[in-house]
N, C-alpha and C positions, 0 to 999 in steps of 0.2 A: 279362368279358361286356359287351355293349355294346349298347345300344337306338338306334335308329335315325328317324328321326319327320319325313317329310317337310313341309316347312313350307307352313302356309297349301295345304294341297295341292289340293284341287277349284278352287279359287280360283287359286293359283300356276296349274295348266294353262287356265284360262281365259284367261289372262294370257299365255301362252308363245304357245297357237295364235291368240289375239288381239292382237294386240301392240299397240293402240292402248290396251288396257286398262291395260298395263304403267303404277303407279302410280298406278289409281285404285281407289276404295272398290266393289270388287267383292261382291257377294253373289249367294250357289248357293242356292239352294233353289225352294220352290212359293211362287209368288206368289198366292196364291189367301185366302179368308176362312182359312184353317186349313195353311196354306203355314207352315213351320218354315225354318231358313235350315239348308243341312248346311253351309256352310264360308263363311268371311269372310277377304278378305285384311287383309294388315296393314294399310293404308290403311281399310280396314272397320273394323277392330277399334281404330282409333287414336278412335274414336264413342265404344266402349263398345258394337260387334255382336258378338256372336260366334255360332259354332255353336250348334245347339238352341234358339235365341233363335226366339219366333214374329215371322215374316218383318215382319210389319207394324210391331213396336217396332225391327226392326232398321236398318226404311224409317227413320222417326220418325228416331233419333238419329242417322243418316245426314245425312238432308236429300236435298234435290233432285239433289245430287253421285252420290247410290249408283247401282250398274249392277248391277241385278237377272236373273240370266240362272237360265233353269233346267238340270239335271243332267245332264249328260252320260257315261252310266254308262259305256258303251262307252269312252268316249276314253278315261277315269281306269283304266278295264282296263289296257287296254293302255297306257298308261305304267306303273301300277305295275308290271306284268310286267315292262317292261323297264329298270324300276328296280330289281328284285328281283333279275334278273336279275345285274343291275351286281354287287349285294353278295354274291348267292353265288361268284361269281368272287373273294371276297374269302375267305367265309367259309360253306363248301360246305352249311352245315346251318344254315336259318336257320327260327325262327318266327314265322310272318305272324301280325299282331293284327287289321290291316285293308286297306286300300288303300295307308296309307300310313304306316304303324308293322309293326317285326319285332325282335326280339333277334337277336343272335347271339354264337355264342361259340369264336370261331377258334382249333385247338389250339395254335397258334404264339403264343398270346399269353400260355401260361400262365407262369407266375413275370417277366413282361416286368415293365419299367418304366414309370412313368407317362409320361416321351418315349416307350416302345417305343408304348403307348397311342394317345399323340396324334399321331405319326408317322402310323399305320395308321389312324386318321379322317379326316384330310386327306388322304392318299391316296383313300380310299376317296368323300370327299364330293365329292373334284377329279374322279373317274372317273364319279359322276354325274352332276355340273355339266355336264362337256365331252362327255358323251351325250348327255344328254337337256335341259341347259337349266335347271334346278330346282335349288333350293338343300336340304338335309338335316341337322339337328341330329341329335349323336351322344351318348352320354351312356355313358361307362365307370362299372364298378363290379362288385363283388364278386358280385352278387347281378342278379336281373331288378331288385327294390324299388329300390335305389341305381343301378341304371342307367336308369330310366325317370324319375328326379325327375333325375337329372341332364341328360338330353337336354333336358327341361323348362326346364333353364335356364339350359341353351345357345341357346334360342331367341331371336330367329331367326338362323339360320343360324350355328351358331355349334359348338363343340365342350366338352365338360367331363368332366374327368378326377378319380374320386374319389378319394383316395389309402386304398389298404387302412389301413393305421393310423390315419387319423381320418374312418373312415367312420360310426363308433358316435356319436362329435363331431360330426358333419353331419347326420344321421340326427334326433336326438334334440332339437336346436337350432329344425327342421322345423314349421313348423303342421302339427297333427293330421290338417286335411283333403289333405293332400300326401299321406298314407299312402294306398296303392292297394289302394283297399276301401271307405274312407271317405268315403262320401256327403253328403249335405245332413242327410237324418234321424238317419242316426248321429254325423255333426259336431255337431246342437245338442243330441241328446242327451247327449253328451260336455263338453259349452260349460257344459250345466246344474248340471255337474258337477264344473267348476274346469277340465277335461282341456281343454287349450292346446295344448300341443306334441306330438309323438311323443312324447319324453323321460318326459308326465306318461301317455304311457297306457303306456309301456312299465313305470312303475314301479309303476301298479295290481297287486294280486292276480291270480292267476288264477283265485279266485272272482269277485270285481269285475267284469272284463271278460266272463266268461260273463255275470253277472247282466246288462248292458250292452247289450251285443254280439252275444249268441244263443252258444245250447253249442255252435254247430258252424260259426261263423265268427269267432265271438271269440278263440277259443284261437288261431287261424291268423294275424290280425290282431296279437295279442302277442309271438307271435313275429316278427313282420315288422318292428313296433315294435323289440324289441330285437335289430335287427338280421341274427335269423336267417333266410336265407334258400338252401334248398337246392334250388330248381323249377328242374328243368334245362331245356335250350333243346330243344325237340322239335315239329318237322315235325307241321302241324294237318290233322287231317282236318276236311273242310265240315260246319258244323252242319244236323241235320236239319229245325232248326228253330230260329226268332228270335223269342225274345218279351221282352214288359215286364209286371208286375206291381205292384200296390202295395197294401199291407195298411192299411184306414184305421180311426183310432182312433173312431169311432162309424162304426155301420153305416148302409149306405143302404137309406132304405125305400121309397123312390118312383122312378119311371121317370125322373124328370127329373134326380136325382143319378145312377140309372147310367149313364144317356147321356153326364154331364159326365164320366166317369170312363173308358168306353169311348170315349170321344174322345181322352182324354188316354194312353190305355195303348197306343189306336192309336198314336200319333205315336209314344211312345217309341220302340215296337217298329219304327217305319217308318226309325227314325233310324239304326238298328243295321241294318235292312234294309237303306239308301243305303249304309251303311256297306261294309256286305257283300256286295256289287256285283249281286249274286243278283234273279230277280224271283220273285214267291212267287204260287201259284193257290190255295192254301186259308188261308182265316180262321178260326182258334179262338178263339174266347171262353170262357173261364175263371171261373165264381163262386164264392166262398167261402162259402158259408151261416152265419150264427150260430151253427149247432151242430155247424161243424167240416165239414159234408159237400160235396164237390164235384159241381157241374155244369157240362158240359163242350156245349156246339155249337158246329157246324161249318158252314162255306158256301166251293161250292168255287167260281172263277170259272170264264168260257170259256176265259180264257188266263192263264199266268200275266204280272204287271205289276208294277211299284214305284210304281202312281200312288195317293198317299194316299188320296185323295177314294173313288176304286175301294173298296181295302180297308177304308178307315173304315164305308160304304154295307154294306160284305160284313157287317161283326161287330156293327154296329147292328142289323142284318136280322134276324139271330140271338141278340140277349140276352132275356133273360125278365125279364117285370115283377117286383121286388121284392113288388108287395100281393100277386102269384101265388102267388112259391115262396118268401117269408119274407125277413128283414133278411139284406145280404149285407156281407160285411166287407172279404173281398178280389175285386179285380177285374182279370183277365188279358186280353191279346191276342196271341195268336201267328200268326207265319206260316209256312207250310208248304208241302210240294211246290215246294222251292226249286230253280229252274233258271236256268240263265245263257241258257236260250233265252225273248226277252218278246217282246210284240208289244202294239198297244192292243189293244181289243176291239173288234168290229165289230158289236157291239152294247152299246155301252153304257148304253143304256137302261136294259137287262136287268140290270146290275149297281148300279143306284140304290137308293134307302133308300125304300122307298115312306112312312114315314113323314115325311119330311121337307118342310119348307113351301117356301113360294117364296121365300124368301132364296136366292143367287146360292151363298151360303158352301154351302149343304147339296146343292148340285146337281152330279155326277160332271164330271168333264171331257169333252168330247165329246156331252153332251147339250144341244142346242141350244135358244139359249133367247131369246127373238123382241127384239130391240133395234134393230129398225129395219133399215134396206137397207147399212148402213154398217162390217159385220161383218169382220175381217180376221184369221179363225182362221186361214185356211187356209196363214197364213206367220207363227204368232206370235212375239213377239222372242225371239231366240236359236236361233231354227231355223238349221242348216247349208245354202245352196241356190249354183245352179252357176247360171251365165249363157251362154251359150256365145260373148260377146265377150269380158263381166269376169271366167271362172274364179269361181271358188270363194270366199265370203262367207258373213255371215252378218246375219242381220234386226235391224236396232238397234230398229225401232219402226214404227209405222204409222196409217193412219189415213183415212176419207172416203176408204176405196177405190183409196191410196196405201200404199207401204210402202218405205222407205229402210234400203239395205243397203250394206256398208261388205265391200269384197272385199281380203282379206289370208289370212294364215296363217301360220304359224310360221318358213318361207322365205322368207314376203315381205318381213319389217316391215309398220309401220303402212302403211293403207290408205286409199283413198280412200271416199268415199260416194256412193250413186248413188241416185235415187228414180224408180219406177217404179206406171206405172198397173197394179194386179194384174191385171188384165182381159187387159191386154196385155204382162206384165212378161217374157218366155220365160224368167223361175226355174221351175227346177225342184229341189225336195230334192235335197242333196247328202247322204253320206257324211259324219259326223262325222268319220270317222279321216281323212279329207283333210287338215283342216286342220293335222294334225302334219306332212305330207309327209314321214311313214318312206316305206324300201321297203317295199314289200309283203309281199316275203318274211319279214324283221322284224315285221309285225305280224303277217299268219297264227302266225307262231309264237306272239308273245305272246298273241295271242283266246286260242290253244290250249293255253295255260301256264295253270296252277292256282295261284295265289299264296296260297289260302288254307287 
Protein backbone atom coordinates (compact mmCIF):
# COMPACT_ATOMS: atom_id res chain seq x y z
CA UNK A 1 0.00 0.00 0.00
CA UNK A 2 1.28 3.42 -0.61
CA UNK A 3 0.30 7.04 0.57
CA UNK A 4 1.06 9.66 -1.69
CA UNK A 5 1.30 13.67 -0.25
CA UNK A 6 1.89 16.29 -2.65
CA UNK A 7 4.50 18.59 -1.37
CA UNK A 8 3.98 22.01 -0.03
CA UNK A 9 1.01 21.88 -2.28
CA UNK A 10 -1.28 25.23 -2.37
CA UNK A 11 1.98 26.94 -2.04
CA UNK A 12 3.94 24.42 -4.78
CA UNK A 13 0.83 25.71 -7.27
CA UNK A 14 1.29 29.30 -6.45
CA UNK A 15 4.69 28.60 -7.37
CA UNK A 16 4.26 26.71 -10.80
CA UNK A 17 1.37 29.31 -12.08
CA UNK A 18 3.78 32.09 -10.63
CA UNK A 19 7.04 31.53 -11.40
CA UNK A 20 8.60 34.37 -10.05
CA UNK A 21 7.66 32.95 -6.73
CA UNK A 22 9.71 29.73 -7.53
CA UNK A 23 11.91 29.80 -4.32
CA UNK A 24 10.57 32.20 -2.25
CA UNK A 25 8.88 32.09 1.29
CA UNK A 26 5.44 31.70 0.06
CA UNK A 27 2.26 31.85 2.39
CA UNK A 28 -1.69 30.80 1.44
CA UNK A 29 -4.12 31.81 3.59
CA UNK A 30 -6.37 34.96 5.03
CA UNK A 31 -4.45 37.74 5.66
CA UNK A 32 -6.85 39.41 7.77
CA UNK A 33 -6.92 39.97 12.13
CA UNK A 34 -8.12 36.10 12.23
CA UNK A 35 -6.47 34.91 8.63
CA UNK A 36 -4.86 31.27 9.45
CA UNK A 37 -2.20 30.34 6.89
CA UNK A 38 -3.53 26.87 4.91
CA UNK A 39 -0.07 26.07 3.35
CA UNK A 40 3.65 27.38 3.47
CA UNK A 41 6.28 26.39 1.02
CA UNK A 42 9.41 25.02 1.97
CA UNK A 43 11.30 28.30 1.81
CA UNK A 44 8.18 29.47 4.38
CA UNK A 45 8.66 26.70 6.46
CA UNK A 46 12.63 26.99 6.58
CA UNK A 47 11.08 30.24 9.43
CA UNK A 48 9.38 27.91 11.38
CA UNK A 49 5.59 28.72 9.31
CA UNK A 50 3.63 26.24 8.78
CA UNK A 51 0.10 25.41 7.92
CA UNK A 52 -2.66 26.13 10.70
CA UNK A 53 -0.14 28.70 12.13
CA UNK A 54 -2.47 32.14 12.59
CA UNK A 55 -1.11 34.12 9.48
CA UNK A 56 0.13 37.08 11.51
CA UNK A 57 3.01 34.76 13.61
CA UNK A 58 3.62 33.26 10.37
CA UNK A 59 4.25 37.08 8.87
CA UNK A 60 6.44 37.68 12.23
CA UNK A 61 8.88 34.80 11.61
CA UNK A 62 8.93 35.20 7.91
CA UNK A 63 9.96 38.85 7.98
CA UNK A 64 9.43 41.34 5.15
CA UNK A 65 10.70 38.35 2.63
CA UNK A 66 7.21 36.42 2.86
CA UNK A 67 4.53 36.53 -0.19
CA UNK A 68 1.33 36.34 1.39
CA UNK A 69 -1.27 35.36 -1.37
CA UNK A 70 -4.83 34.29 -0.66
CA UNK A 71 -6.57 30.76 -1.77
CA UNK A 72 -7.14 29.76 -4.90
CA UNK A 73 -9.61 26.93 -4.48
CA UNK A 74 -10.48 26.53 -8.07
CA UNK A 75 -6.89 26.35 -9.33
CA UNK A 76 -5.85 23.55 -6.46
CA UNK A 77 -9.08 21.71 -7.94
CA UNK A 78 -8.16 21.37 -10.73
CA UNK A 79 -4.72 20.36 -10.39
CA UNK A 80 -5.40 17.81 -7.78
CA UNK A 81 -7.88 16.28 -10.31
CA UNK A 82 -5.42 16.04 -12.71
CA UNK A 83 -2.87 14.78 -10.34
CA UNK A 84 -5.27 12.16 -9.27
CA UNK A 85 -5.96 11.60 -12.23
CA UNK A 86 -1.98 10.78 -13.09
CA UNK A 87 -2.19 7.98 -10.12
CA UNK A 88 -5.06 6.21 -10.96
CA UNK A 89 -3.54 5.47 -14.13
CA UNK A 90 -1.31 3.86 -11.95
CA UNK A 91 -3.30 2.50 -9.40
CA UNK A 92 -7.20 2.34 -10.58
CA UNK A 93 -8.73 2.53 -6.97
CA UNK A 94 -7.42 5.20 -5.03
CA UNK A 95 -8.52 7.19 -1.58
CA UNK A 96 -8.57 10.88 -1.64
CA UNK A 97 -7.80 12.26 2.02
CA UNK A 98 -7.57 15.87 0.57
CA UNK A 99 -6.57 18.02 -2.29
CA UNK A 100 -3.36 16.68 -2.01
CA UNK A 101 -2.92 13.20 -0.05
CA UNK A 102 -4.52 9.55 -1.21
CA UNK A 103 -3.59 5.84 -0.59
CA UNK A 104 -3.35 3.46 -2.84
CA UNK A 105 -3.01 -0.01 -3.24
CA UNK A 106 -2.17 -1.37 -6.80
CA UNK A 107 -2.91 -5.24 -7.08
CA UNK A 108 0.22 -5.78 -8.95
CA UNK A 109 2.27 -4.88 -6.14
CA UNK A 110 1.16 -7.56 -3.92
CA UNK A 111 4.09 -9.97 -2.63
CA UNK A 112 6.55 -7.31 -4.77
CA UNK A 113 9.85 -6.38 -3.61
CA UNK A 114 10.89 -3.46 -1.84
CA UNK A 115 12.85 -2.34 -5.57
CA UNK A 116 9.46 -3.74 -7.19
CA UNK A 117 8.14 -0.70 -4.59
CA UNK A 118 10.41 1.89 -5.27
CA UNK A 119 10.50 1.25 -9.04
CA UNK A 120 6.59 2.05 -9.14
CA UNK A 121 7.06 5.57 -7.03
CA UNK A 122 9.35 6.94 -9.33
CA UNK A 123 7.49 6.01 -12.13
CA UNK A 124 4.56 7.16 -10.87
CA UNK A 125 6.17 10.69 -9.11
CA UNK A 126 8.22 11.13 -12.73
CA UNK A 127 4.54 10.85 -14.47
CA UNK A 128 3.35 13.61 -12.18
CA UNK A 129 6.35 15.72 -12.38
CA UNK A 130 6.34 15.75 -16.31
CA UNK A 131 2.40 16.49 -16.24
CA UNK A 132 1.75 18.74 -14.17
CA UNK A 133 5.18 20.37 -12.94
CA UNK A 134 4.88 19.39 -8.82
CA UNK A 135 6.87 17.25 -6.94
CA UNK A 136 5.08 14.22 -4.71
CA UNK A 137 6.36 12.13 -1.68
CA UNK A 138 5.47 8.36 -1.65
CA UNK A 139 5.62 6.38 1.29
CA UNK A 140 5.14 2.26 1.08
CA UNK A 141 4.05 0.02 3.78
CA UNK A 142 2.06 -2.62 4.92
CA UNK A 143 -0.70 -0.87 6.23
CA UNK A 144 -2.27 3.02 5.66
CA UNK A 145 -0.28 3.79 9.47
CA UNK A 146 3.24 2.71 8.01
CA UNK A 147 2.53 4.18 4.66
CA UNK A 148 1.60 7.71 5.79
CA UNK A 149 4.55 8.20 8.40
CA UNK A 150 6.61 6.94 5.71
CA UNK A 151 5.75 9.44 2.87
CA UNK A 152 6.27 11.96 5.93
CA UNK A 153 9.60 11.15 5.66
CA UNK A 154 10.19 11.04 2.41
CA UNK A 155 9.59 14.59 2.33
CA UNK A 156 10.24 16.75 0.43
CA UNK A 157 10.16 15.16 -2.64
CA UNK A 158 11.42 12.16 -1.85
CA UNK A 159 10.23 8.35 -1.79
CA UNK A 160 10.43 5.53 1.41
CA UNK A 161 10.04 2.12 1.43
CA UNK A 162 9.19 0.16 4.56
CA UNK A 163 10.35 -3.23 4.56
CA UNK A 164 7.59 -5.64 5.82
CA UNK A 165 10.09 -7.49 8.42
CA UNK A 166 11.04 -4.50 10.24
CA UNK A 167 8.13 -2.49 10.00
CA UNK A 168 7.16 -3.51 13.83
CA UNK A 169 11.14 -2.13 14.43
CA UNK A 170 10.27 1.18 12.75
CA UNK A 171 6.88 1.52 13.93
CA UNK A 172 7.60 1.32 17.70
CA UNK A 173 11.23 3.23 17.49
CA UNK A 174 8.39 6.40 16.33
CA UNK A 175 7.40 9.43 18.69
CA UNK A 176 4.04 8.73 19.94
CA UNK A 177 2.76 11.87 18.20
CA UNK A 178 3.73 10.28 14.66
CA UNK A 179 0.82 7.77 15.50
CA UNK A 180 -2.29 8.92 13.35
CA UNK A 181 -4.65 9.73 15.89
CA UNK A 182 -2.52 11.41 18.23
CA UNK A 183 -2.99 14.90 18.85
CA UNK A 184 -1.67 17.58 21.01
CA UNK A 185 -4.08 16.56 24.06
CA UNK A 186 -3.70 13.05 23.70
CA UNK A 187 0.32 13.46 23.11
CA UNK A 188 0.67 15.29 26.68
CA UNK A 189 -1.67 13.40 28.15
CA UNK A 190 0.52 10.31 27.31
CA UNK A 191 4.02 12.59 27.92
CA UNK A 192 2.27 12.75 31.62
CA UNK A 193 2.57 9.44 31.59
CA UNK A 194 6.21 8.21 30.79
CA UNK A 195 4.34 7.10 27.00
CA UNK A 196 7.30 8.40 24.53
CA UNK A 197 7.28 6.27 21.71
CA UNK A 198 4.76 4.12 19.89
CA UNK A 199 6.65 1.11 21.34
CA UNK A 200 5.66 2.55 24.99
CA UNK A 201 1.91 2.97 24.10
CA UNK A 202 1.80 -0.29 22.22
CA UNK A 203 3.13 -2.04 25.47
CA UNK A 204 0.28 -0.45 27.84
CA UNK A 205 -2.81 -2.66 28.81
CA UNK A 206 -5.66 -2.61 27.00
CA UNK A 207 -7.18 -1.32 30.21
CA UNK A 208 -4.56 1.55 30.41
CA UNK A 209 -5.17 3.01 26.98
CA UNK A 210 -9.00 2.75 27.27
CA UNK A 211 -8.55 4.52 30.70
CA UNK A 212 -6.26 7.14 28.57
CA UNK A 213 -7.50 7.29 25.25
CA UNK A 214 -11.46 6.95 25.48
CA UNK A 215 -13.16 3.16 25.15
CA UNK A 216 -13.86 3.81 21.53
CA UNK A 217 -10.63 5.35 20.12
CA UNK A 218 -8.07 3.80 22.38
CA UNK A 219 -8.57 0.22 21.59
CA UNK A 220 -8.25 1.33 17.76
CA UNK A 221 -5.05 3.47 18.48
CA UNK A 222 -3.35 0.09 20.30
CA UNK A 223 -3.78 -1.61 17.71
CA UNK A 224 -2.23 0.70 15.17
CA UNK A 225 0.59 1.08 17.82
CA UNK A 226 1.25 -2.47 17.50
CA UNK A 227 1.26 -2.55 14.24
CA UNK A 228 -2.08 -3.74 13.28
CA UNK A 229 -3.52 -2.37 10.61
CA UNK A 230 -6.26 -3.89 8.23
CA UNK A 231 -8.36 -0.45 6.84
CA UNK A 232 -8.50 -1.20 3.25
CA UNK A 233 -8.09 1.46 0.59
CA UNK A 234 -11.69 2.52 -0.37
CA UNK A 235 -13.14 5.25 -2.75
CA UNK A 236 -14.63 8.33 -0.39
CA UNK A 237 -17.79 9.56 -0.60
CA UNK A 238 -18.04 13.72 0.13
CA UNK A 239 -18.72 14.62 3.68
CA UNK A 240 -22.17 16.06 4.52
CA UNK A 241 -20.46 17.98 6.78
CA UNK A 242 -17.07 19.52 8.30
CA UNK A 243 -16.62 20.43 11.63
CA UNK A 244 -14.23 20.93 14.84
CA UNK A 245 -15.01 20.42 18.46
CA UNK A 246 -13.22 20.64 21.56
CA UNK A 247 -14.11 19.47 25.13
CA UNK A 248 -12.70 21.89 27.83
CA UNK A 249 -11.60 20.88 31.20
CA UNK A 250 -13.60 23.82 33.14
CA UNK A 251 -16.63 25.08 31.67
CA UNK A 252 -17.23 28.31 30.33
CA UNK A 253 -19.50 30.57 31.97
CA UNK A 254 -19.53 33.92 30.24
CA UNK A 255 -20.07 35.19 26.78
CA UNK A 256 -16.69 36.30 26.40
CA UNK A 257 -15.10 32.60 26.82
CA UNK A 258 -17.58 31.40 24.35
CA UNK A 259 -16.89 33.73 21.78
CA UNK A 260 -12.95 32.88 22.25
CA UNK A 261 -13.99 29.33 21.79
CA UNK A 262 -16.31 29.78 18.78
CA UNK A 263 -13.69 31.55 17.20
CA UNK A 264 -11.41 29.03 17.59
CA UNK A 265 -13.78 25.91 16.60
CA UNK A 266 -14.47 28.30 13.53
CA UNK A 267 -11.16 28.23 12.20
CA UNK A 268 -10.49 24.68 12.95
CA UNK A 269 -13.44 23.72 10.94
CA UNK A 270 -12.59 26.32 8.11
CA UNK A 271 -9.12 24.55 7.86
CA UNK A 272 -10.74 21.23 6.98
CA UNK A 273 -13.20 23.27 4.81
CA UNK A 274 -9.97 24.89 2.53
CA UNK A 275 -9.07 21.59 2.83
CA UNK A 276 -11.83 20.23 1.32
CA UNK A 277 -12.10 22.41 -1.67
CA UNK A 278 -16.05 22.73 -0.90
CA UNK A 279 -17.84 26.20 -0.03
CA UNK A 280 -20.46 25.67 2.78
CA UNK A 281 -23.92 28.02 3.20
CA UNK A 282 -25.01 26.80 6.65
CA UNK A 283 -23.27 27.39 10.15
CA UNK A 284 -23.81 24.98 13.12
CA UNK A 285 -23.00 25.79 16.40
CA UNK A 286 -22.88 23.04 18.82
CA UNK A 287 -23.08 23.36 22.96
CA UNK A 288 -22.19 20.84 25.52
CA UNK A 289 -24.09 21.80 28.69
CA UNK A 290 -22.72 20.66 32.15
CA UNK A 291 -25.31 18.26 32.44
CA UNK A 292 -24.50 16.35 29.34
CA UNK A 293 -27.38 17.95 27.28
CA UNK A 294 -27.09 19.37 23.77
CA UNK A 295 -27.86 22.59 22.08
CA UNK A 296 -27.63 22.80 18.50
CA UNK A 297 -28.24 26.51 16.04
CA UNK A 298 -28.10 27.02 12.90
CA UNK A 299 -27.70 30.28 10.35
CA UNK A 300 -27.91 29.59 6.78
CA UNK A 301 -26.09 32.16 4.35
CA UNK A 302 -27.20 33.89 1.00
CA UNK A 303 -24.64 31.96 -0.78
CA UNK A 304 -22.53 29.30 0.07
CA UNK A 305 -18.49 30.75 0.58
CA UNK A 306 -15.13 29.54 2.33
CA UNK A 307 -14.62 33.13 3.54
CA UNK A 308 -13.74 32.77 7.23
CA UNK A 309 -14.79 36.07 8.56
CA UNK A 310 -18.49 35.21 6.74
CA UNK A 311 -18.82 31.98 8.73
CA UNK A 312 -17.18 33.04 11.94
CA UNK A 313 -20.07 36.33 11.70
CA UNK A 314 -22.64 33.27 10.78
CA UNK A 315 -21.96 30.93 14.29
CA UNK A 316 -21.39 34.05 16.48
CA UNK A 317 -24.83 35.25 15.47
CA UNK A 318 -26.08 32.20 16.74
CA UNK A 319 -24.46 30.91 20.07
CA UNK A 320 -26.37 31.49 23.50
CA UNK A 321 -25.13 33.22 26.42
CA UNK A 322 -23.61 30.81 28.95
CA UNK A 323 -25.56 33.19 32.23
CA UNK A 324 -28.70 32.03 29.81
CA UNK A 325 -28.52 28.39 29.36
CA UNK A 326 -25.97 27.23 32.10
CA UNK A 327 -21.87 26.24 32.15
CA UNK A 328 -20.97 24.88 28.72
CA UNK A 329 -18.19 22.26 28.50
CA UNK A 330 -17.95 21.49 24.83
CA UNK A 331 -18.11 23.79 22.11
CA UNK A 332 -18.68 22.92 18.25
CA UNK A 333 -18.71 24.40 14.67
CA UNK A 334 -19.85 22.91 11.77
CA UNK A 335 -20.33 23.55 8.28
CA UNK A 336 -22.94 22.51 6.03
CA UNK A 337 -24.84 22.41 2.74
CA UNK A 338 -21.48 21.85 1.13
CA UNK A 339 -21.20 22.65 -2.70
CA UNK A 340 -18.42 23.10 -5.11
CA UNK A 341 -20.63 25.91 -6.60
CA UNK A 342 -19.42 29.54 -4.22
CA UNK A 343 -19.87 32.96 -5.14
CA UNK A 344 -19.23 36.19 -2.56
CA UNK A 345 -22.39 37.58 -1.33
CA UNK A 346 -23.98 40.55 -2.63
CA UNK A 347 -24.79 41.42 0.50
CA UNK A 348 -22.50 41.15 2.81
CA UNK A 349 -23.54 43.21 5.21
CA UNK A 350 -26.29 41.04 5.81
CA UNK A 351 -23.86 38.31 6.94
CA UNK A 352 -21.94 40.32 9.71
CA UNK A 353 -21.88 39.68 13.56
CA UNK A 354 -23.90 42.51 14.72
CA UNK A 355 -22.29 42.20 17.91
CA UNK A 356 -19.15 43.06 17.05
CA UNK A 357 -17.16 46.38 17.55
CA UNK A 358 -15.21 48.61 15.27
CA UNK A 359 -12.00 46.62 15.17
CA UNK A 360 -11.26 46.03 11.34
CA UNK A 361 -10.41 42.13 12.68
CA UNK A 362 -14.50 41.61 13.54
CA UNK A 363 -15.64 43.24 10.21
CA UNK A 364 -16.78 40.61 7.17
CA UNK A 365 -14.96 41.02 3.95
CA UNK A 366 -16.54 43.23 1.52
CA UNK A 367 -18.20 45.51 4.12
CA UNK A 368 -16.72 48.67 3.58
CA UNK A 369 -15.22 50.55 5.98
CA UNK A 370 -14.32 54.46 5.44
CA UNK A 371 -10.24 54.94 5.14
CA UNK A 372 -9.99 57.74 3.26
CA UNK A 373 -10.28 58.16 -0.78
CA UNK A 374 -7.09 55.75 -1.15
CA UNK A 375 -9.01 52.36 -1.14
CA UNK A 376 -7.71 49.62 -3.58
CA UNK A 377 -10.07 46.49 -2.91
CA UNK A 378 -11.15 46.51 -6.00
CA UNK A 379 -7.79 44.63 -7.33
CA UNK A 380 -6.46 43.18 -3.85
CA UNK A 381 -3.10 41.36 -4.13
CA UNK A 382 -3.17 38.08 -5.62
CA UNK A 383 -6.22 38.73 -7.70
CA UNK A 384 -5.84 36.88 -11.26
CA UNK A 385 -6.58 40.02 -13.97
CA UNK A 386 -6.05 40.24 -18.04
CA UNK A 387 -4.69 43.50 -19.73
CA UNK A 388 -5.52 43.22 -23.22
CA UNK A 389 -1.61 44.43 -24.23
CA UNK A 390 0.24 42.34 -21.20
CA UNK A 391 -2.22 39.01 -21.12
CA UNK A 392 -2.68 37.58 -18.09
CA UNK A 393 -1.08 38.59 -14.50
CA UNK A 394 -1.59 38.88 -11.42
CA UNK A 395 -1.79 41.85 -8.35
CA UNK A 396 1.56 41.78 -6.35
CA UNK A 397 0.40 45.15 -4.30
CA UNK A 398 -0.97 48.56 -4.44
CA UNK A 399 -1.48 51.72 -3.30
CA UNK A 400 -2.64 55.74 -3.52
CA UNK A 401 -4.87 54.67 -6.30
CA UNK A 402 -1.92 52.60 -8.08
CA UNK A 403 -1.61 48.88 -8.36
CA UNK A 404 1.51 46.90 -9.79
CA UNK A 405 1.04 43.66 -11.56
CA UNK A 406 3.46 41.30 -12.70
CA UNK A 407 2.09 39.33 -16.08
CA UNK A 408 3.25 35.61 -16.36
CA UNK A 409 1.90 32.03 -15.79
CA UNK A 410 2.96 28.63 -15.79
CA UNK A 411 3.97 28.99 -19.80
CA UNK A 412 5.62 31.99 -19.45
CA UNK A 413 8.22 31.85 -16.83
CA UNK A 414 8.94 34.69 -14.68
CA UNK A 415 7.41 37.90 -15.70
CA UNK A 416 7.61 41.28 -15.81
CA UNK A 417 5.88 44.08 -13.58
CA UNK A 418 3.83 46.95 -14.76
CA UNK A 419 2.00 49.68 -12.46
CA UNK A 420 -0.99 51.16 -13.32
CA UNK A 421 -3.39 54.08 -12.40
CA UNK A 422 -6.70 51.91 -11.32
CA UNK A 423 -8.79 54.67 -12.70
CA UNK A 424 -7.38 54.09 -15.81
CA UNK A 425 -5.57 50.45 -15.59
CA UNK A 426 -7.89 48.45 -18.68
CA UNK A 427 -7.41 45.24 -16.00
CA UNK A 428 -10.00 43.54 -15.86
CA UNK A 429 -10.44 39.85 -13.56
CA UNK A 430 -9.11 37.09 -15.18
CA UNK A 431 -9.76 33.50 -14.64
CA UNK A 432 -7.71 31.78 -12.29
CA UNK A 433 -7.31 28.55 -14.29
CA UNK A 434 -5.58 30.78 -16.90
CA UNK A 435 -2.73 30.85 -15.28
CA UNK A 436 -2.02 26.89 -15.61
CA UNK A 437 -2.43 27.33 -19.47
CA UNK A 438 -4.04 23.62 -19.57
CA UNK A 439 -6.30 22.99 -22.59
CA UNK A 440 -9.57 23.41 -21.81
CA UNK A 441 -10.87 20.48 -22.55
CA UNK A 442 -8.43 19.14 -19.63
CA UNK A 443 -9.68 21.18 -17.25
CA UNK A 444 -13.58 21.07 -17.89
CA UNK A 445 -12.86 17.69 -17.22
CA UNK A 446 -11.09 18.02 -14.14
CA UNK A 447 -13.79 20.92 -12.51
CA UNK A 448 -15.89 17.97 -13.32
CA UNK A 449 -13.89 14.96 -11.61
CA UNK A 450 -14.61 14.28 -7.86
CA UNK A 451 -11.50 13.66 -6.22
CA UNK A 452 -12.95 13.23 -2.95
Amino acid sequence: MFHIDMDAFFASVEQLTRPTLAGRPVLVGGSGGRGVVAGASYEARAFGARSAMPMHQARRLVGQSAVVLPPRIDVYRVVSARVFGIVREFAPVIETLSFDEAFGEPTELQGATVDDAADFARSMRAAIRDTTGLAASVGFGTGKQIAKIASGLAKPDGLRVIEPSRQLEFLQELPVRKLWGIGPVSGDRLARLGVETIGDLAAMSDAEVASVLGGTVGPALHQLAKGIDHRPVAERASAKQISAESTFATDIIDLVGLRAAVLAAAADAHRRLIDDGRGARTVVVKLRRSDMSVLTRSSTLHAATTDLDVLTNAALKVMLDPSEIGPIRLVGVGYAGLTDVRQDSLFPELDADPTAGTDPVDVPRGVQIPRGPDRDDDLPTGTDVRHPDHGHGWVQGGGHGFVTVRFETRETGPGRTRNFRLAASGLTRADPLDSLGWDQDGDDAAKNSDTR
